[in-house]
N, C-alpha and C positions, 0 to 999 in steps of 0.2 A: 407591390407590397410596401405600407408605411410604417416602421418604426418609430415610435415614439424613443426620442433621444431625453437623457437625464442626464444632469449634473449634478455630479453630487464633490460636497465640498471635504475634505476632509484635514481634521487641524491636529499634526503629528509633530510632537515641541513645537508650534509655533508655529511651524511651517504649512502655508495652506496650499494645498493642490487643489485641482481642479480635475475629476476624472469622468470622461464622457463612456458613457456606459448608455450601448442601443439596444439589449436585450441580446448579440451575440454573442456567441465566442471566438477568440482571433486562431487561427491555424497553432501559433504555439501553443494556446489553453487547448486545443485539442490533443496538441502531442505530450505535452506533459500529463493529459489526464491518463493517454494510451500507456505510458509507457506505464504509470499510477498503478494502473487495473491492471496491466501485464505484467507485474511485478506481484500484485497480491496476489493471482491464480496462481502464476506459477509458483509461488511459496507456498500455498496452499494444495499444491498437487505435490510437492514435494514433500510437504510434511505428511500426507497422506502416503505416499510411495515407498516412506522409511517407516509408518504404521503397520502396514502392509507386508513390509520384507521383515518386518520384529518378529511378525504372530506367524510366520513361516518358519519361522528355524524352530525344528526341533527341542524341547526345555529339558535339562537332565536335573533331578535332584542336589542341589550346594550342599555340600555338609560344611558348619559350621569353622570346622580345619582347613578347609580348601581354600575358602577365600581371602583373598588379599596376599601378601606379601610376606606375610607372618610367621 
């Protein structure tokens, strides 16, 4: 299998780099994307799980005197 390799120049204050980019990913862009997507699930099943345990409790009527500190 042949890759087509690219340079690409990039000029950051001045500074020019030189980044060879072959169309993959290196093992750490994999693990930072894992950890990326493992982190938005599980926030995303958590915010779901506290949606979830809300609309289960029971609701009782507030009267306007009960609440707060007041």
């Amino acid at each position: 299998m042949q890759y087509n390799v690219r340079y690409i120049q990039c000029d950051i204050r001045g500074l020019l780099a030189n980044i060879e980019y072959d169309g993959r990913l290196s093992a750490t862009a994999y693990i930072i994307l894992a950890v990326v997507l493992l982190g938005i699930i599980a926030g995303l099943g958590w915010c779901f799980y506290r949606a979830v345990m809300a609309t289960e409790k029971p609701l009782e009527p507030q009267h306007p005197d009960e609440v707060g500190d007041e």
